[in-house]
Phi, psi and omega in degrees: 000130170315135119329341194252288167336294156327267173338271200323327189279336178274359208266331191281315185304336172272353174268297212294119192248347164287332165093209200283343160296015189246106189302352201247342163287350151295281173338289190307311218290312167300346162299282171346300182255010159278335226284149150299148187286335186299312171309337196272289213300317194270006170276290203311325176297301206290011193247143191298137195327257171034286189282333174295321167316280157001299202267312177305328148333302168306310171300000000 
């Protein structure tokens, strides 16, 4: 899996405000959760708090 896929899938589930209507937050969930965990984890630090909160809320 692209790193740049990933990055992208977290950045939109920390953006995207429709919940389960948004097709592409379906897509991301599935990226997400193929993902490695060390990657996932050092994308989110790299992520401004706010939105890293987010997503982690969400997992």
């Amino acid at each position: 899996m692209k790193r740049r896929t990933l990055q992208a899938a977290i950045k939109h589930l920390a953006k995207c405000d429709r919940g389960t209507q948004c097709d592409e937050c379906e897509k991301a969930w599935v990226v997400v959760a193929q993902a490695d965990k060390k990657a996932l984890e050092r994308i989110l630090d790299k992520l401004p708090p706010a939105q890293g909160d987010i997503v982690k809320r969400r997992l």
